[in-house]
PyMOL commands that place a pseudoatom at each C-alpha (Angstrom):
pseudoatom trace, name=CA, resn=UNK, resi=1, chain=A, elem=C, hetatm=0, pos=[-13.543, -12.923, 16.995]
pseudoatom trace, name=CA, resn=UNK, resi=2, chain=A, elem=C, hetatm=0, pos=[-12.023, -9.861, 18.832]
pseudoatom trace, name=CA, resn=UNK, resi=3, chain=A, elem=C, hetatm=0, pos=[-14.263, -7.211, 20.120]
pseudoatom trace, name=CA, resn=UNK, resi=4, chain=A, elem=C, hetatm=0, pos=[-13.742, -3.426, 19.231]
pseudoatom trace, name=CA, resn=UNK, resi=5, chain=A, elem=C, hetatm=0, pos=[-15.407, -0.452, 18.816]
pseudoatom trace, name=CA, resn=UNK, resi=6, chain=A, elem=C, hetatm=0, pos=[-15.825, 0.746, 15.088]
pseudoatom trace, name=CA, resn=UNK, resi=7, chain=A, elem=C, hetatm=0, pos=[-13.520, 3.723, 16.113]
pseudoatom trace, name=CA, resn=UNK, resi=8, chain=A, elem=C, hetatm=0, pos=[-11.302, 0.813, 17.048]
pseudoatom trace, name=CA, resn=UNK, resi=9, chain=A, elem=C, hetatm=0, pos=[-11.521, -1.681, 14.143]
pseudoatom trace, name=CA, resn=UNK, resi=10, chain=A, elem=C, hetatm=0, pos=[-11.142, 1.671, 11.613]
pseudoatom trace, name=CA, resn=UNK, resi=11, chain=A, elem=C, hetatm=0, pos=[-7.715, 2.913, 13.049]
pseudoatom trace, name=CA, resn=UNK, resi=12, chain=A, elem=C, hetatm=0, pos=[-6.647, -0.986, 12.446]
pseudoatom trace, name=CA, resn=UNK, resi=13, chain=A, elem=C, hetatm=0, pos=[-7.861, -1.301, 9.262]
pseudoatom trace, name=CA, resn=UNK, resi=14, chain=A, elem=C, hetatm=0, pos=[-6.138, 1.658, 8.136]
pseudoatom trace, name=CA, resn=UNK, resi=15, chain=A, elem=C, hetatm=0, pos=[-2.668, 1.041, 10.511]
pseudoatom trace, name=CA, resn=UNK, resi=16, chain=A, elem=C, hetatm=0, pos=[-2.822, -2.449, 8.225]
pseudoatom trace, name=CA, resn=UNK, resi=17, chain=A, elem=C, hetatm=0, pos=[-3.256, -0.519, 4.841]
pseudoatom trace, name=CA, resn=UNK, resi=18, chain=A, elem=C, hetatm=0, pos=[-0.644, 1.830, 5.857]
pseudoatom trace, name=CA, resn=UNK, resi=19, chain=A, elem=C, hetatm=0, pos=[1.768, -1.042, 6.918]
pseudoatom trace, name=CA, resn=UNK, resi=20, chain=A, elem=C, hetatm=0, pos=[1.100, -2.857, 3.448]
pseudoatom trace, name=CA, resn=UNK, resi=21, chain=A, elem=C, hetatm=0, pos=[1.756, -0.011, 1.190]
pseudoatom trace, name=CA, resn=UNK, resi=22, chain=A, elem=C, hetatm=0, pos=[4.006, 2.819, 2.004]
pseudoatom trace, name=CA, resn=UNK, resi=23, chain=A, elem=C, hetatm=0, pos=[1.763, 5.210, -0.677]
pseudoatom trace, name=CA, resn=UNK, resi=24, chain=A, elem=C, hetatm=0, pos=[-1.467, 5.539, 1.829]
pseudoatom trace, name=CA, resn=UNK, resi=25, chain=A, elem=C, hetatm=0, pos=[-1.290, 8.360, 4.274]
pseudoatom trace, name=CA, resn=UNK, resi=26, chain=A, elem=C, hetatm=0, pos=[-3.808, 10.265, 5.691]
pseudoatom trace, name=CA, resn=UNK, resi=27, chain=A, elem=C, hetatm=0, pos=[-4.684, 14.333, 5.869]
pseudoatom trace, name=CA, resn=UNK, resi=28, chain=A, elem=C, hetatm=0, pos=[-7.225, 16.346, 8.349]
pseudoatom trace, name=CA, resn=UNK, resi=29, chain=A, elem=C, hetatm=0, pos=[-7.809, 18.178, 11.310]
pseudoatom trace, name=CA, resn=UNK, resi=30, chain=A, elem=C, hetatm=0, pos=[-5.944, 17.103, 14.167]
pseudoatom trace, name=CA, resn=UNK, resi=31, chain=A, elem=C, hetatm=0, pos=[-4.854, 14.032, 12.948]
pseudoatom trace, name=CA, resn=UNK, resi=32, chain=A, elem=C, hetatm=0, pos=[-1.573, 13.766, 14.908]
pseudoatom trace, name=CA, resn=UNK, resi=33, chain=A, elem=C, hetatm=0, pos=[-3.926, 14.330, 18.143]
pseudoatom trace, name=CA, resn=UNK, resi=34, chain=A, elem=C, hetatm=0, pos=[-6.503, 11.290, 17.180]
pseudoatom trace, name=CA, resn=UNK, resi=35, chain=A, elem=C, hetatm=0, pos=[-9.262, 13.579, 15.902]
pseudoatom trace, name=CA, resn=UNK, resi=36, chain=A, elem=C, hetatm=0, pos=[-12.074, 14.320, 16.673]
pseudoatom trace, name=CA, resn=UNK, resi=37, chain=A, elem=C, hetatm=0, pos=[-13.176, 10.601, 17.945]
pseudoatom trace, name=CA, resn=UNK, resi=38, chain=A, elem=C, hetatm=0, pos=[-9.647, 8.988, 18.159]
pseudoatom trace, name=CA, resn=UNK, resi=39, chain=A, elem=C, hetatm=0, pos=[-9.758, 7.391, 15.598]
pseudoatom trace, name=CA, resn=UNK, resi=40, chain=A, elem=C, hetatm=0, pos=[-6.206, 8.159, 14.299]
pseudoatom trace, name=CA, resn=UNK, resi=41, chain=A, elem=C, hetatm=0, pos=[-4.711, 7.955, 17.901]
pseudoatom trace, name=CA, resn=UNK, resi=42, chain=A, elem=C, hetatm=0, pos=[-1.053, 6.688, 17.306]
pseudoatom trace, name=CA, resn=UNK, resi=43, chain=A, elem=C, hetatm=0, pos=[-0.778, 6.864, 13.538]
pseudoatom trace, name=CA, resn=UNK, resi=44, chain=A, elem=C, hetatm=0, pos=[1.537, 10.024, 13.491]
pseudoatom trace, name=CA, resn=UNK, resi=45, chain=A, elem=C, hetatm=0, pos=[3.584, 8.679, 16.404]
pseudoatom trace, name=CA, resn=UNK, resi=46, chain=A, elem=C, hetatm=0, pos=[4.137, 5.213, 14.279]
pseudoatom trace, name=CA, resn=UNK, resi=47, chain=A, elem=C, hetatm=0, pos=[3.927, 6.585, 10.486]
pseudoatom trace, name=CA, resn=UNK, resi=48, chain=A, elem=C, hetatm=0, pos=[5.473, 9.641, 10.998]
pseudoatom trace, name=CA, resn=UNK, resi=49, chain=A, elem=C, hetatm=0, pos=[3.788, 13.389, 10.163]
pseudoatom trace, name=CA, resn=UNK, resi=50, chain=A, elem=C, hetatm=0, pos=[4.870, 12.922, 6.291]
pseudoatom trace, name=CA, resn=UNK, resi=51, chain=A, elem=C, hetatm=0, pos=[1.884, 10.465, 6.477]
pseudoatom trace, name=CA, resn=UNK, resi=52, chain=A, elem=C, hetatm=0, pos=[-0.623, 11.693, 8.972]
pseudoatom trace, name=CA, resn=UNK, resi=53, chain=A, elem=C, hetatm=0, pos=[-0.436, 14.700, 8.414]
pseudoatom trace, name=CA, resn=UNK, resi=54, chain=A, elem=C, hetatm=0, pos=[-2.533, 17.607, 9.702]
pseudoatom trace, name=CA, resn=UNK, resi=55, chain=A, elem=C, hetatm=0, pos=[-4.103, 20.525, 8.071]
pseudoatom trace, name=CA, resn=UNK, resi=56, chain=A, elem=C, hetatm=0, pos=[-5.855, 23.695, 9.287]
pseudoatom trace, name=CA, resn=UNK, resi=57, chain=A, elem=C, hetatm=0, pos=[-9.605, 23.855, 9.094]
pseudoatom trace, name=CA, resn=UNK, resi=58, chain=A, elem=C, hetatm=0, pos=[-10.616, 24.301, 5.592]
pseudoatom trace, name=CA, resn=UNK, resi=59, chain=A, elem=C, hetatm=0, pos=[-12.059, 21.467, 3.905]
pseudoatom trace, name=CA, resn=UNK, resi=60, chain=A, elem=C, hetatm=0, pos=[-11.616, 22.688, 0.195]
pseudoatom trace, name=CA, resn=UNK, resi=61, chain=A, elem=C, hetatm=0, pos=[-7.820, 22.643, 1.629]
pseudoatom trace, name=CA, resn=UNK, resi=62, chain=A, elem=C, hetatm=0, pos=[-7.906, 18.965, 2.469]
pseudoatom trace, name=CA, resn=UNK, resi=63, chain=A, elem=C, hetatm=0, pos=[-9.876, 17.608, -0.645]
pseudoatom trace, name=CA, resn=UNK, resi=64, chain=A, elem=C, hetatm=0, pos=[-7.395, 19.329, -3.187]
pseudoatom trace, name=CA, resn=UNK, resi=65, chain=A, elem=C, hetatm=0, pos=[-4.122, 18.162, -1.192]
pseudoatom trace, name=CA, resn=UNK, resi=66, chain=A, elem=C, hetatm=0, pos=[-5.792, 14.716, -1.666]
pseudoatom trace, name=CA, resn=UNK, resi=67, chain=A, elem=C, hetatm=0, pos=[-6.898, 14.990, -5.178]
pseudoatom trace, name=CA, resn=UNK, resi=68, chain=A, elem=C, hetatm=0, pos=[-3.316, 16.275, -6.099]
pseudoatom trace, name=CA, resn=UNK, resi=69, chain=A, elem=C, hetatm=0, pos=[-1.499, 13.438, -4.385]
pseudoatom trace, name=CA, resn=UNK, resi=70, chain=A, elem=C, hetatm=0, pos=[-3.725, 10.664, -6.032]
pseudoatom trace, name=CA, resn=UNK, resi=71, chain=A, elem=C, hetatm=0, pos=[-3.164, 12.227, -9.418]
pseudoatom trace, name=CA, resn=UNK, resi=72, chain=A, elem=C, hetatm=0, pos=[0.495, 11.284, -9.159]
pseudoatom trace, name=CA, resn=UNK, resi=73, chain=A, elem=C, hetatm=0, pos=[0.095, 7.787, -7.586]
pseudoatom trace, name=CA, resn=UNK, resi=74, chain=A, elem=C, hetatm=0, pos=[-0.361, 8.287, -3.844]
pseudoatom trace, name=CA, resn=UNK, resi=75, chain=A, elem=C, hetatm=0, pos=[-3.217, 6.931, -1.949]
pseudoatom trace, name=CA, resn=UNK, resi=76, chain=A, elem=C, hetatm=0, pos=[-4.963, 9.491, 0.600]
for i in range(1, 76): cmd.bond("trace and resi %d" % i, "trace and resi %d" % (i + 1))
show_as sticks, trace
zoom trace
């Protein structure tokens, strides 16, 4: 069993979901920096900013982008 850090193992998890299926991406705050806790370190570099894509601060901002893309078949 490999040893990670749950910061670790969730940046895998989603690099895997975002390898299988080219409709998950992700949107927040500094995403193309890591975050806040790394946890997205590399994603924009690998997936490109069309999915990790970053957003000012304003959370009502995120959750509707999110909403609106899975309405039409996208996976946020």
């Amino acid at each position: 069993m490999v040893k990670m850090t749950f910061v670790e193992a969730s940046r895998e998890a989603l690099r895997e979901m975002m390898q299988a299926d080219e409709t998950v991406w992700c949107v927040g705050e500094d995403l193309g920096r890591g975050s806040v806790f790394g946890q997205y370190l590399g994603l924009q570099d690998e997936f490109g900013p069309d999915r990790v894509a970053d957003t000012p601060i304003s959370e009502a901002a995120i959750m509707g982008a999110a909403f609106g893309a899975a309405m039409v078949g996208t996976r946020p």
